[in-house]
C-alpha positions in Angstrom: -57.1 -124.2 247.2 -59.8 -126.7 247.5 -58.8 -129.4 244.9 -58.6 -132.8 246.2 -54.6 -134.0 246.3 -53.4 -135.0 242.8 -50.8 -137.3 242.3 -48.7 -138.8 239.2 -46.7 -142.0 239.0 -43.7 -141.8 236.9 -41.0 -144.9 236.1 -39.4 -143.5 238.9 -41.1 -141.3 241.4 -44.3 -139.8 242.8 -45.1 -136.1 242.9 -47.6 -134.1 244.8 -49.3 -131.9 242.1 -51.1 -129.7 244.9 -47.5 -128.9 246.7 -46.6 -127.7 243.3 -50.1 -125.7 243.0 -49.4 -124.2 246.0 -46.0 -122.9 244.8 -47.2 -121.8 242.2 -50.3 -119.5 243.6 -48.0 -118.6 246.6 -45.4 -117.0 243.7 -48.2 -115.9 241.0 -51.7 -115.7 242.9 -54.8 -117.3 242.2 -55.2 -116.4 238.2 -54.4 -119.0 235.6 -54.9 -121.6 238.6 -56.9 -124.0 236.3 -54.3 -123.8 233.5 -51.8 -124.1 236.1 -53.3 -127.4 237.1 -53.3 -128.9 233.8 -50.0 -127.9 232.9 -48.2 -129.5 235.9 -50.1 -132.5 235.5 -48.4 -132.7 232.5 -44.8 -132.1 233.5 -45.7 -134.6 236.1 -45.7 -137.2 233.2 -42.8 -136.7 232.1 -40.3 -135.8 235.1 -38.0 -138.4 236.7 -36.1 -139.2 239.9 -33.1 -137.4 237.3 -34.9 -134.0 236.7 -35.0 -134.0 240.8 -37.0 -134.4 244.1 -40.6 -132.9 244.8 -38.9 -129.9 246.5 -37.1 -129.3 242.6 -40.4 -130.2 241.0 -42.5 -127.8 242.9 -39.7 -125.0 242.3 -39.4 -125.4 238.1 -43.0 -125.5 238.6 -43.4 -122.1 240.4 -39.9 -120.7 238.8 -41.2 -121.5 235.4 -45.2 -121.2 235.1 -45.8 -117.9 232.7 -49.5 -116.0 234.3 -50.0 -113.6 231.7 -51.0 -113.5 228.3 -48.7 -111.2 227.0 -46.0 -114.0 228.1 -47.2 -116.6 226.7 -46.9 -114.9 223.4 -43.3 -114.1 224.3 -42.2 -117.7 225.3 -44.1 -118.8 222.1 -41.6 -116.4 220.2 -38.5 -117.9 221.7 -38.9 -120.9 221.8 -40.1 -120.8 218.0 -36.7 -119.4 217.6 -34.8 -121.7 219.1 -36.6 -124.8 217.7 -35.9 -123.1 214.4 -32.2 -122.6 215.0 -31.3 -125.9 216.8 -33.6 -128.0 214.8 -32.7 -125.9 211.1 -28.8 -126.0 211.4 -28.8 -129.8 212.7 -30.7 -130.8 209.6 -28.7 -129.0 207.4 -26.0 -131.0 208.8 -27.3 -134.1 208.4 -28.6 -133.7 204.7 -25.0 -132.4 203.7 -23.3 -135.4 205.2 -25.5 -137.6 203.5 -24.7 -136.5 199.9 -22.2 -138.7 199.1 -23.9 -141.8 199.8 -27.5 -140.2 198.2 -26.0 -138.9 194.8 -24.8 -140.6 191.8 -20.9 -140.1 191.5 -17.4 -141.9 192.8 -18.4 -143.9 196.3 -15.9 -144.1 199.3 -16.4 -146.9 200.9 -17.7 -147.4 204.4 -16.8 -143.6 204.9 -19.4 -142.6 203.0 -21.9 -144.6 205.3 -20.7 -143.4 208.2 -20.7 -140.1 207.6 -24.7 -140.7 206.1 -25.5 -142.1 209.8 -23.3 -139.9 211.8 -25.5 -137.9 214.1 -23.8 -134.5 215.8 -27.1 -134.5 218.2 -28.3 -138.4 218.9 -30.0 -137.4 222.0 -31.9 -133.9 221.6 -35.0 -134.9 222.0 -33.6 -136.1 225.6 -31.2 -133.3 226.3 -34.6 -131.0 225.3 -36.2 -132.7 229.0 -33.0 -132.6 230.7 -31.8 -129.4 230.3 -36.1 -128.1 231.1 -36.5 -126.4 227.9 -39.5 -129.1 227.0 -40.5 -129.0 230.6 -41.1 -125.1 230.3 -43.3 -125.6 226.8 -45.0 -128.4 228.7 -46.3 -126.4 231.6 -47.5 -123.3 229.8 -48.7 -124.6 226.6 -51.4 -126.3 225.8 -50.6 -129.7 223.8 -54.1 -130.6 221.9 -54.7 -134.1 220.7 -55.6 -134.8 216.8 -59.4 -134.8 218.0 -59.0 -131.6 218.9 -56.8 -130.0 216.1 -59.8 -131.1 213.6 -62.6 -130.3 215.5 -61.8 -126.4 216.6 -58.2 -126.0 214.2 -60.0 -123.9 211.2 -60.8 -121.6 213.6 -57.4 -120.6 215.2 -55.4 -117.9 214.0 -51.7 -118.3 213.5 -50.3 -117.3 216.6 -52.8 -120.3 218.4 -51.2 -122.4 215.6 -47.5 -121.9 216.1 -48.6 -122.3 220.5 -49.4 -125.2 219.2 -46.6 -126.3 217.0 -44.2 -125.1 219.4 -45.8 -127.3 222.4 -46.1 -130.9 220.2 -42.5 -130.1 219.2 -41.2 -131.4 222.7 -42.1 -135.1 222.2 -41.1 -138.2 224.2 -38.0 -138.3 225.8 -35.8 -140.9 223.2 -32.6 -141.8 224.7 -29.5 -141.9 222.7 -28.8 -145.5 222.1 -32.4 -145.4 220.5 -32.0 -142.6 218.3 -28.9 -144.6 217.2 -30.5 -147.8 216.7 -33.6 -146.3 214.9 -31.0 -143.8 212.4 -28.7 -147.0 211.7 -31.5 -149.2 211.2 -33.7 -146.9 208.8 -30.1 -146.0 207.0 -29.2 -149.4 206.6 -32.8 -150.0 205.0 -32.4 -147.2 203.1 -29.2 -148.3 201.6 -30.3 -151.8 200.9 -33.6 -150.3 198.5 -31.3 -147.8 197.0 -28.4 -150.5 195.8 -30.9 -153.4 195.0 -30.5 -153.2 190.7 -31.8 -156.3 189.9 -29.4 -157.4 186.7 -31.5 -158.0 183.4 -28.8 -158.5 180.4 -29.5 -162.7 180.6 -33.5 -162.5 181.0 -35.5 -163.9 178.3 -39.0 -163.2 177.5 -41.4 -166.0 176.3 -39.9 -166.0 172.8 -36.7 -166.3 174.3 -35.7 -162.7 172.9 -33.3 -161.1 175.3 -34.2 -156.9 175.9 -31.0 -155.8 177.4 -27.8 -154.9 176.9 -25.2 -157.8 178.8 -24.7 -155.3 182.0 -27.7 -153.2 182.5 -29.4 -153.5 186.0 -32.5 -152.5 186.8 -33.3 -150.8 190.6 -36.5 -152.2 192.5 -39.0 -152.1 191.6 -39.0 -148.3 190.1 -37.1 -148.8 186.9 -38.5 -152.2 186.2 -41.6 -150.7 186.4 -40.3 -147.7 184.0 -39.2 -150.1 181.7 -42.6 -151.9 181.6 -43.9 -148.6 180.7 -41.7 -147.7 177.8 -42.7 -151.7 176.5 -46.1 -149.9 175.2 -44.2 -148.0 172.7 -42.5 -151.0 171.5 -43.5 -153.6 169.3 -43.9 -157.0 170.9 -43.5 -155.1 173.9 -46.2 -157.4 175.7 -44.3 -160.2 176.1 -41.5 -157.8 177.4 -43.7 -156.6 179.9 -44.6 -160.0 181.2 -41.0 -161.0 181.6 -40.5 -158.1 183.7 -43.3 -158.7 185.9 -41.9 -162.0 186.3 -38.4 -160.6 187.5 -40.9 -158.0 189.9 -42.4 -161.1 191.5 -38.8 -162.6 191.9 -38.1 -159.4 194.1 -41.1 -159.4 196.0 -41.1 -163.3 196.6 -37.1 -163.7 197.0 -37.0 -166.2 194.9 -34.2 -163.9 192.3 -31.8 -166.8 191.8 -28.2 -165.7 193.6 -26.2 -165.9 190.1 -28.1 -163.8 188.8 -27.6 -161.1 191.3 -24.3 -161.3 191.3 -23.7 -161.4 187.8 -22.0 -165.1 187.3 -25.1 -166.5 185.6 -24.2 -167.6 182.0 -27.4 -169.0 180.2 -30.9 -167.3 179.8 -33.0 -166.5 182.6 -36.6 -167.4 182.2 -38.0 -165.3 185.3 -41.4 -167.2 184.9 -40.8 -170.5 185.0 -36.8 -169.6 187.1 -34.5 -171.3 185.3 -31.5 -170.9 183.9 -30.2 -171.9 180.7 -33.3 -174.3 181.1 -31.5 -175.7 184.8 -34.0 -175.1 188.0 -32.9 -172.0 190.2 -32.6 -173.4 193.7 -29.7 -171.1 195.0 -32.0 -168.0 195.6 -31.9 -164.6 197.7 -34.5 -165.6 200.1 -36.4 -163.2 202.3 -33.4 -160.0 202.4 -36.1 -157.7 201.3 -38.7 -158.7 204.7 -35.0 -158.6 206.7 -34.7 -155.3 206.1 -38.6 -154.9 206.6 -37.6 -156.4 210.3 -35.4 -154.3 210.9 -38.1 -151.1 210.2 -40.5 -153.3 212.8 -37.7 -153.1 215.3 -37.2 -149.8 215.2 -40.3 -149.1 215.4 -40.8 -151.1 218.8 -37.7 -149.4 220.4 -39.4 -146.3 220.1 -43.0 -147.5 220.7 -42.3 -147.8 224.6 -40.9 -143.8 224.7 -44.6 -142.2 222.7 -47.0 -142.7 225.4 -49.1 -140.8 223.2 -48.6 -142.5 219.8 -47.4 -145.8 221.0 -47.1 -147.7 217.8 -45.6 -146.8 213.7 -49.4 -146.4 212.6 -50.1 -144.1 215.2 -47.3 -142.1 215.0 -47.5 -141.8 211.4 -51.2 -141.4 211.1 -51.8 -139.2 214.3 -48.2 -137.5 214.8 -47.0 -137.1 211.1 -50.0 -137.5 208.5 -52.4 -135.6 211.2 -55.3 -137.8 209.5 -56.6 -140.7 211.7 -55.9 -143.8 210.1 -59.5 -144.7 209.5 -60.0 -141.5 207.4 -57.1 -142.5 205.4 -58.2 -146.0 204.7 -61.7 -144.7 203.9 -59.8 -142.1 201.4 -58.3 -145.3 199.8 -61.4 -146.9 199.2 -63.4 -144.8 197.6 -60.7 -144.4 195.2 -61.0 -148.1 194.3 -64.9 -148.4 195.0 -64.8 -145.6 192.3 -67.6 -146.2 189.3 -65.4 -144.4 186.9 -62.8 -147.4 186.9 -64.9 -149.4 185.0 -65.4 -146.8 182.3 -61.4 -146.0 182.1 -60.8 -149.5 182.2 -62.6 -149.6 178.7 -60.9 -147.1 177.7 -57.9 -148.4 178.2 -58.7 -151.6 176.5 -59.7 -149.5 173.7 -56.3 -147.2 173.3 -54.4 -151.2 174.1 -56.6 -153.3 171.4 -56.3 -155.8 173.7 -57.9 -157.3 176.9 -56.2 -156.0 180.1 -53.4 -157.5 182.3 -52.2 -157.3 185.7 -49.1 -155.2 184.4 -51.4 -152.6 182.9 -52.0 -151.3 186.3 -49.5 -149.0 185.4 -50.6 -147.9 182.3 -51.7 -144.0 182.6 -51.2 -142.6 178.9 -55.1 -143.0 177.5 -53.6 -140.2 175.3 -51.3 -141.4 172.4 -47.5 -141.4 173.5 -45.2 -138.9 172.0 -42.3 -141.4 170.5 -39.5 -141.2 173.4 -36.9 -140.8 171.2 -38.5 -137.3 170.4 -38.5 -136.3 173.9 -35.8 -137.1 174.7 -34.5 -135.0 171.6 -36.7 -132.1 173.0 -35.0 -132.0 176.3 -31.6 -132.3 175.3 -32.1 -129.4 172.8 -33.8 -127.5 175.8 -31.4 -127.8 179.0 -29.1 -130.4 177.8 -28.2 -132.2 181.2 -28.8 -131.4 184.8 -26.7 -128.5 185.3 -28.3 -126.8 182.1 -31.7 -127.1 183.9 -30.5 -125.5 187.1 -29.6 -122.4 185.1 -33.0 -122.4 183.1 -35.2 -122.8 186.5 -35.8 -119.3 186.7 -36.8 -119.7 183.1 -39.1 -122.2 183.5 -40.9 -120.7 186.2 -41.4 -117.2 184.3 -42.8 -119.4 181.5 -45.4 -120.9 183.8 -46.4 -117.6 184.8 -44.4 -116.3 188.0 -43.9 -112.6 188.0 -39.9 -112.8 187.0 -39.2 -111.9 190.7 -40.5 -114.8 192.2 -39.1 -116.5 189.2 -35.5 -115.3 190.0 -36.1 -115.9 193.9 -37.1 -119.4 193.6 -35.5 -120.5 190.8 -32.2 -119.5 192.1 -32.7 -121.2 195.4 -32.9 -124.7 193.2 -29.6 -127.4 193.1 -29.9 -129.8 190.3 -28.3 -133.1 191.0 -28.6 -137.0 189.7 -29.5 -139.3 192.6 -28.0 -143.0 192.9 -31.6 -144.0 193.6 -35.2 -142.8 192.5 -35.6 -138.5 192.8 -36.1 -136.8 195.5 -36.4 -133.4 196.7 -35.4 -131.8 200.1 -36.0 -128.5 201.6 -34.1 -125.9 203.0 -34.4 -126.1 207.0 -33.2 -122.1 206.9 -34.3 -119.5 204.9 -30.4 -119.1 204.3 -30.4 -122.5 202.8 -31.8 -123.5 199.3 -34.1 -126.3 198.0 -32.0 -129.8 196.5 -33.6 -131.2 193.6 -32.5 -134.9 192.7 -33.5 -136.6 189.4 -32.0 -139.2 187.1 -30.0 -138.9 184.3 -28.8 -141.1 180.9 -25.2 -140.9 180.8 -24.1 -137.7 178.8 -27.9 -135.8 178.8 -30.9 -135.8 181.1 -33.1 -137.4 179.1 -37.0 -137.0 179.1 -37.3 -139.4 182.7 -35.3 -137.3 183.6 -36.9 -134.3 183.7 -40.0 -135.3 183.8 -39.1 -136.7 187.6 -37.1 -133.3 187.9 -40.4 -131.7 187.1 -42.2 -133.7 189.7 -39.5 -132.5 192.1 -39.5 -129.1 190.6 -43.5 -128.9 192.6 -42.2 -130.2 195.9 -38.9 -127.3 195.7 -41.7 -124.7 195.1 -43.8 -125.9 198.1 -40.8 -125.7 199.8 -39.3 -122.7 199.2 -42.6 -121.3 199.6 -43.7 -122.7 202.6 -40.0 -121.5 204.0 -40.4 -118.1 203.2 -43.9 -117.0 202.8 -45.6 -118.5 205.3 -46.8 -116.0 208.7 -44.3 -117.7 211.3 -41.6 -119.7 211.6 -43.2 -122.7 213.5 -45.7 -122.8 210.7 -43.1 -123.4 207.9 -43.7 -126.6 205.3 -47.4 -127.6 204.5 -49.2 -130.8 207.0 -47.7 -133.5 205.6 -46.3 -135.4 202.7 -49.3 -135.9 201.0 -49.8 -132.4 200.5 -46.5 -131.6 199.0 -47.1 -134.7 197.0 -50.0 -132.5 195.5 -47.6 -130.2 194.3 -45.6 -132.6 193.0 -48.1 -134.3 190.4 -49.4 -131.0 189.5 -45.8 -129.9 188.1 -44.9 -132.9 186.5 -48.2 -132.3 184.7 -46.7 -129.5 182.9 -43.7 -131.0 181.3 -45.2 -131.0 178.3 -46.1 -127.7 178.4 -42.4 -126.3 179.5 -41.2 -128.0 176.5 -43.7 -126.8 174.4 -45.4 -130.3 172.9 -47.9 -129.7 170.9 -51.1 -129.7 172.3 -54.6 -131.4 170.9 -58.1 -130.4 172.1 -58.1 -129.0 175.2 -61.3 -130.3 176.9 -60.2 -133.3 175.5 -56.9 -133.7 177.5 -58.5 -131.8 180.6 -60.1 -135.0 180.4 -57.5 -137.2 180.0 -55.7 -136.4 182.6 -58.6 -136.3 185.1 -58.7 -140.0 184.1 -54.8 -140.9 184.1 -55.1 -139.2 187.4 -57.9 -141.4 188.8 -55.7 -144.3 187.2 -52.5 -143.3 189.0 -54.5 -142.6 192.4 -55.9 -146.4 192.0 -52.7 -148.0 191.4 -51.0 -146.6 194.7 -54.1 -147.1 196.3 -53.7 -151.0 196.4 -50.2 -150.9 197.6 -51.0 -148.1 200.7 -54.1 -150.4 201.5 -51.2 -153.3 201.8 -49.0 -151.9 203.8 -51.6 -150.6 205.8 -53.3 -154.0 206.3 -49.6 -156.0 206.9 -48.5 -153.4 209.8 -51.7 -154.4 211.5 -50.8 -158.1 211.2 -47.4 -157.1 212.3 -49.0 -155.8 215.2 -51.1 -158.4 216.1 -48.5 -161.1 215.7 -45.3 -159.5 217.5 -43.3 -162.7 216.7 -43.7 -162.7 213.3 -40.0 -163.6 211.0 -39.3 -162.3 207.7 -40.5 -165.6 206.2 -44.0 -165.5 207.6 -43.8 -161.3 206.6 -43.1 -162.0 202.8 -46.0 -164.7 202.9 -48.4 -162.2 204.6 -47.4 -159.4 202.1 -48.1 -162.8 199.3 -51.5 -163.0 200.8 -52.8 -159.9 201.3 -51.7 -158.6 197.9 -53.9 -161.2 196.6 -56.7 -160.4 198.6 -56.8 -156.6 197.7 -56.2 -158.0 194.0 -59.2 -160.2 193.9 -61.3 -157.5 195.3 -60.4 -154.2 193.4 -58.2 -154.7 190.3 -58.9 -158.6 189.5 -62.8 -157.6 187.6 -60.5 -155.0 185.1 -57.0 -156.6 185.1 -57.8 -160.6 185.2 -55.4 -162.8 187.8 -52.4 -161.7 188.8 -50.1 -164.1 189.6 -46.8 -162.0 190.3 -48.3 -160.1 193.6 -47.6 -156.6 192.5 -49.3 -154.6 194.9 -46.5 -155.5 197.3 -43.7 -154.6 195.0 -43.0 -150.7 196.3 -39.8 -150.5 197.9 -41.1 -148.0 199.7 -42.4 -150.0 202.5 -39.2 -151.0 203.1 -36.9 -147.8 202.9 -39.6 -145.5 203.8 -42.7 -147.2 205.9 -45.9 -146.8 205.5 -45.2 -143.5 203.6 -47.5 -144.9 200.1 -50.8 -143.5 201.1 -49.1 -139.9 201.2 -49.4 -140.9 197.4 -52.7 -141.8 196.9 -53.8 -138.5 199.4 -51.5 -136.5 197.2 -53.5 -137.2 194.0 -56.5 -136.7 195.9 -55.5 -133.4 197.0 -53.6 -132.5 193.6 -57.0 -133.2 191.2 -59.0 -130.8 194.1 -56.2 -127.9 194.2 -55.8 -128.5 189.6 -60.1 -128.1 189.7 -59.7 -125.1 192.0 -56.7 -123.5 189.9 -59.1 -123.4 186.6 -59.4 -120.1 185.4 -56.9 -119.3 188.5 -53.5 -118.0 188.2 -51.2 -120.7 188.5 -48.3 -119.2 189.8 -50.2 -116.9 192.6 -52.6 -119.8 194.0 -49.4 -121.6 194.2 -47.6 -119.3 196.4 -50.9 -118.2 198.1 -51.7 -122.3 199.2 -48.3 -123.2 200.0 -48.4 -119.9 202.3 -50.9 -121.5 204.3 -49.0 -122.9 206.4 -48.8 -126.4 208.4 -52.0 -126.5 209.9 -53.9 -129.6 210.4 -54.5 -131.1 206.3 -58.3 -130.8 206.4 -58.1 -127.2 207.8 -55.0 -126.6 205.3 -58.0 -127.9 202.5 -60.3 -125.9 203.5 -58.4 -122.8 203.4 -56.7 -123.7 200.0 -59.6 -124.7 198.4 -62.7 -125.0 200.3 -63.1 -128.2 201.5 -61.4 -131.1 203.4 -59.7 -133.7 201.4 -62.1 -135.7 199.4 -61.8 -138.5 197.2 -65.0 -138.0 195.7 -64.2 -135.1 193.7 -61.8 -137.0 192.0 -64.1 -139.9 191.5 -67.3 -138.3 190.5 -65.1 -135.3 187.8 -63.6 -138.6 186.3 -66.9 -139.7 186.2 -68.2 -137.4 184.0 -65.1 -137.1 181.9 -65.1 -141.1 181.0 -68.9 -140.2 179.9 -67.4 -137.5 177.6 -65.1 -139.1 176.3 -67.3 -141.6 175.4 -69.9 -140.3 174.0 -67.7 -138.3 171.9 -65.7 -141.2 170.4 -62.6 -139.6 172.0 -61.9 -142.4 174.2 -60.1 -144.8 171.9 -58.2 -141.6 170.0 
């Protein structure tokens, strides 16, 4: 060997790379030298005075190192295997023992949150460089950075994809107490979004007209913004609305007076101006919401120091999780609120309101006429009748949406039903053995039409699921890139709630068009929030000191800065800050762009599905596998993730609808 020496400075030792070399051509000859190099370079990163001396170092190193091909392939196969097994049956244990505290039904206590936080493997990801088995991956395999996934990624097959799922499995070495710290903490925040139902039976609107029954509670901010919806279909429901936005603003500001939260108020609460029974609210929450939002940042910092690769949440989200640099993402985000077409829907919607537009009206996305609620709700009760009726018609649902009745019977079996304490969620099977859980919300003795219409939205994420569990070439490849992509599925589901219960149906170039619009609408509303979240983690960044006082007032400011420059020329002022009202960014950070992408890539995958089989592009994209999610794109449908499809299609159908009068129908 002629290589000049190479060292590598750990936290706790120094190795000679050439000694180990030397071992390893002395044991394995000259081929695979350069790999060789590069791979102990690698475990030279990562190995401490604990894993042993150079004399152990350069013996794993020899021991270890895989020359030929054909074992490469082999040691990708086992340890896809074992990933599968160790990493499947753990998560199965940990979604089982959170059930109690996730779904609706008779709580125990503390128990319950222990047994949500209780971890039977706190330290894998350590015990997985301990015990060598990441040590082994990271000698042989190559461990490609994001850069380089994009750039050459299309062009691998699936065996060079699950190399290279199988290598980035073995990530930093996280000690216990930290994977303790980081589960509590992210439970705890959890918890706190999940139980914070804001009550409403004393608010007043600006009439003084109270909307609510005495003990209804509302959870933050999802069903407040539900019940701001349903105000369109009401009469007078405007000034219902702008009550409710006023309570929003309470939740994002802390200013909520404390009575009211725990139910001992008396008089009428006049969210706008804070009173009640006309008395000045000085006894308020305060910043719990940016606590909790603290408590995200210091997780995030105690494992920033152990991902020397993704050293910070953005990264590790954008880079490690999302697999689309953050840049690309922000880009994404604003050319969905750059988009032309706004201005167009935003006439439309003035049109279908008779009435100039307001800050609530961001989430306004029916340009269509409503169908009274009453009458779907009637429609699903008659239908499935509650949850469990809708877990035995799955496999119905599925056939009537086109799936040959085998795949309608395979997936629709593998489907739980159950009512969540908080908004609905889905959750795959980790095994094959194991089936999807679908979590919606219920009214008390039926599901109701919000109901199912979330359980539809769920309904697309099970099917991605199951599919991507048991269709897709490999193991190591199961699920699709990231959330966004499931988030595709998803919206495209829900779409067809209407059609599972059979509503009738107007023109159908008409609502083609509709809902390329609502879409564009829903995409923009999300938009503003990701781009806030986005834009506050950087301050958090940059100001390492900051409290959950000078949070809440940079979430304040920025929410008014996005305002003022994408929603302000179409919605007028906004003085209640919504764009920072998503609980998300406190029980699941910086998770809201997978939203906006997931529109993106939902109107791209519904334009590519026309005059397509439903079912069969379906299975076919969510068979894909988890590749990078522009590579994923491009083999789905063509092309990477755009948000210019989206923009330019609702484009052109604003300009139809227009010119054919349909706009204000």
């Amino acid at each position: 060997m002629t290589a000049s020496p190479i060292t590598a400075d750990t936290t706790s030792t120094t190795l000679d790379l050439d000694a180990a070399l030397a071992a390893i051509e002395t044991t394995h000859g000259s081929d695979g030298l350069d790999r060789a190099r590069a791979g102990v370079a690698r475990v030279a990163q990562m190995w401490t005075v604990d894993d042993g001396d150079q004399a152990a170092f350069a013996e794993f190193c020899s021991d270890y190192f895989i020359a030929d091909e054909a074992g490469l392939a082999t040691l990708v196969d086992r340890l896809e295997v074992a990933l599968e097994q160790v990493g499947g049956h753990l998560y199965e244990m940990r979604r089982t023992l959170r059930r109690w505290s996730d779904l609706r039904g008779e709580p125990f206590g503390k128990v319950d949150d222990l047994l949500a936080t209780f971890d039977p493997a706190p330290d894998l990801s350590d015990q997985y460089w301990r015990q060598k088995i990441a040590f082994v991956a990271r000698l042989n395999l190559d461990r490609p950075d994001l850069e380089t996934m994009i750039a050459e990624g299309e062009g691998w097959t699936s065996d060079d994809w699950a190399a290279v799922r199988v290598s980035r499995a073995f990530g930093p070495r996280v000690p216990a107490e930290v994977s303790d710290l980081v589960r509590n903490l992210s439970f705890k925040s959890g918890k706190f979004v999940s139980e914070f139902h804001v009550p409403v039976g004393n608010l007043v609107d600006a009439t003084g007209e109270r909307w609510f029954e005495a003990d209804r509670a509302l959870i933050a901010h999802w069903l407040i913004r539900e019940e701001i919806r349903a105000a369109y279909a009401v009469d007078g429901g405007v000034t219902r609305q702008r009550a409710l936005m006023w309570v929003m603003r309470r939740h994002i500001d802390g200013t909520i007076p404390r009575s009211i939260m725990d139910r001992t108020a008396e008089g009428d609460w006049d969210a706008q101006a804070n009173t009640i029974a006309g008395e000045a609210c000085t006894d308020v929450i305060g910043p719990v919401r940016y606590e909790h939002w603290c408590d995200n940042i210091t997780a995030a910092r105690a494992l920033d120091e152990h991902h020397d690769e993704h050293p910070t949440a953005m990264r590790r989200k954008f880079d490690r999780e999302r697999e689309i640099p953050e840049e690309e993402v922000v880009r994404q985000l604003e050319l969905l609120l750059e988009a032309p077409a706004r201005a167009g829907i935003a006439q439309l919607m003035r049109q279908r309101l008779g009435r100039d537009l307001e800050p609530q009206d961001i989430y306004f996305d029916e340009l269509a006429e409503p169908t009274d609620a009453s009458m779907l709700d009637a429609a699903v009760k008659e239908r499935f009748g509650d949850h469990r009726g809708l877990e035995l018609a799955l496999p119905q649902v599925l056939e009537q949406l086109g799936w040959s009745r085998g795949d309608a019977e395979f997936l629709g079996r593998r489907v739980r039903v159950e009512i969540a304490r908080g908004a609905g969620h889905a959750m795959r099977p980790a095994l094959p053995e194991y089936g999807a859980w679908l979590r919606t919300n219920s009214l008390d003795h039926e599901l109701g039409w919000d109901g199912f219409d979330t359980a539809m939205h769920e309904l697309g994420h099970n099917l991605e699921q199951l599919c991507s569990t048991h269709f897709v070439p490999r193991p190591a490849l199961r699920g699709v890139p990231n959330t966004a992509c499931t988030e595709a599925f998803a919206f495209l589901y829900q779409g067809l709630a209407g059609t599972v219960l059979q509503l009738p149906e107007g023109d159908e170039e008409v609502a083609a068009d509709m809902a390329c619009c609502e879409r564009l609408l829903e995409a923009a509303q999300i938009a503003g929030p990701a781009l806030l979240e986005i834009h506050v983690w950087r301050w958090i960044y940059d100001n390492p000191d900051a409290d959950a006082d000078a949070i809440r007032d940079t979430v304040l400011r920025v929410a008014d800065e996005l305002w003022t420059r994408y929603y302000a020329e179409h919605f007028g002022p906004d003085p209640y800050a919504i764009l920072g009202a998503y609980q998300h960014m406190v029980g699941y950070p910086l998770y809201l762009a997978d939203y906006a992408l997931g529109h993106i890539i939902s109107h791209q995958i519904i334009q590519h599905m026309v005059g397509k089989d439903l079912a069969s592009e379906t299975r076919r994209i969510c068979s894909i596998g988890s590749l990078t999610p522009d590579a994923w794109m491009r083999i789905a449908v063509g092309r990477g993730i755009d948000a210019g499809v989206l923009a330019s299609d609702a484009a052109a159908a604003v300009d139809r609808l227009t010119r054919t009068g349909m706009g204000g129908a």
